[in-house]
N, C-alpha and C positions, 0 to 999 in steps of 0.2 A: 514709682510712687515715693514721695518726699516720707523721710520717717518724722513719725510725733516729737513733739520737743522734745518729749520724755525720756523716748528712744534713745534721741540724738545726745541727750546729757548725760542718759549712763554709759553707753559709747566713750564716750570722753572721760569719764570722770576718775580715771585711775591716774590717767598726766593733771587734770584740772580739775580737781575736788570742789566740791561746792563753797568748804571754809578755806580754800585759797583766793576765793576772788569776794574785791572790798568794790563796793559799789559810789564807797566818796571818799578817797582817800585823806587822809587828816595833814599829809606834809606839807608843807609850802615852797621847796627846795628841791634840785636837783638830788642833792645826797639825802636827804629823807626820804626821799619817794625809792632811792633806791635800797636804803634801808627795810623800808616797808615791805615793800614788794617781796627782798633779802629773806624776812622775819618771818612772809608768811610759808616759802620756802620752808622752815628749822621749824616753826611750828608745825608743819606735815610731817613734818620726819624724812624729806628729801634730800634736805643738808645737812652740816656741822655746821654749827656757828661762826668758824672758821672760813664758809663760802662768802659770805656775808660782805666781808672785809676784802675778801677776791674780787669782788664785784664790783669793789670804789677802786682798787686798782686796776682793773680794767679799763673804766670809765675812764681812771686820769690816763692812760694812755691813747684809748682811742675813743670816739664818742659813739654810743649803742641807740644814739636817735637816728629812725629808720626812716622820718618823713610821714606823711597822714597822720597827724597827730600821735607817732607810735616812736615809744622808745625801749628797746629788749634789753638790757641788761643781766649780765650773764658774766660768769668769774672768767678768771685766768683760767690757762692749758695745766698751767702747772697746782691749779686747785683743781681739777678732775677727782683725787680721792677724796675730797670732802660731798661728792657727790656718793649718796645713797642708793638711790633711783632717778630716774628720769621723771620730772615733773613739773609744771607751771605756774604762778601765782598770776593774777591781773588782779590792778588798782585801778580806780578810773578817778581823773579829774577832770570836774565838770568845769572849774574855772583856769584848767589850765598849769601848768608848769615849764617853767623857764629851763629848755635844755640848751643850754648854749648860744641864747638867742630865737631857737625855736618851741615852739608850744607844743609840750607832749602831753595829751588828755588820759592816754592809755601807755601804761608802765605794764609790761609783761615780763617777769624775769624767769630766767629759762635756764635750768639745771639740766643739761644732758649727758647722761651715760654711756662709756662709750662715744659715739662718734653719733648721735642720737639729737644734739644739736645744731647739727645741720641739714636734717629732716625736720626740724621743728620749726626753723629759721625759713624755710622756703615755706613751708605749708602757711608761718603766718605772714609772710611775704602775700601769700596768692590772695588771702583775705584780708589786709590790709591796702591793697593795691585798688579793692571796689569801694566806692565811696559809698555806694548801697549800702556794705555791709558795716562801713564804719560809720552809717548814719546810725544804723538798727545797733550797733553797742553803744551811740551815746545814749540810743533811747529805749535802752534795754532799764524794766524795773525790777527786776529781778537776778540773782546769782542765776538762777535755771537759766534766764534767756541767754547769757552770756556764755553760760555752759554749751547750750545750743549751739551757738551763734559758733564756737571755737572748736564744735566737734570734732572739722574734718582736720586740726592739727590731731586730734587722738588716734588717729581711724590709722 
């Protein structure tokens, strides 16, 4: 038996809190969106502010666009102590942003504790990979559904 949305988003909601995920995101740019994404992180209390900044030097060295409209953005090795906890923000853009040439709609940045980022990185591989489920976040109206929709990274 499928659990209730309800269920399925407090399950999750210790890595993806309902005030980390923005439903339109406001940036127009690759480094805003990662900014944003960054912001909602240190506003949870996941980060130091200091991740933030990890996170564009990441990007300038390798690009964190995953393909399906999905780009994970996530710090340096050697920014691990400005991680808190383990935890996620998602932004979504409906009109798109320019990662390198490719269109990323959903910006997820992904603070992992520990070694807790590469569990995080495959689970939203697996749900990124169905275009079902990437249909159902573009047309998710709500934080809950989206909360849903990402449970099985919390699980």
């Amino acid at each position: 038996m499928e659990p209730t949305e309800a269920e399925s988003a407090s399950a999750g909601s210790d890595i993806l809190s309902i005030d980390s995920i923005v439903l339109e995101g406001s940036a127009s740019t690759k480094e805003g969106a990662i900014t944003e994404a960054g912001q909602l992180l240190v506003a949870a209390g996941a980060v130091d502010e200091s991740y933030v900044e990890a996170m564009h030097e990441r990007e300038r060295s390798v690009s964190t666009y995953m393909g399906n409209l999905l780009a994970l953005p996530h710090g340096t090795n050697e920014a691990k102590g400005s991680i808190k906890r383990t935890a996620l923000s998602f932004v979504r853009y409906s009109g798109g942003i320019d990662w390198n040439g490719k269109e990323a709609q959903f910006v997820v940045a992904i603070a992992g504790a520990g070694n807790d980022h590469l569990d995080l990185l495959s689970k939203l591989a697996m749900i990124f990979v169905d275009m079902e489920q990437v249909a159902r976040l573009q047309a998710a109206a709500t934080p809950a559904e989206i909360q849903a929709i990402l449970a099985s990274v919390s699980a």
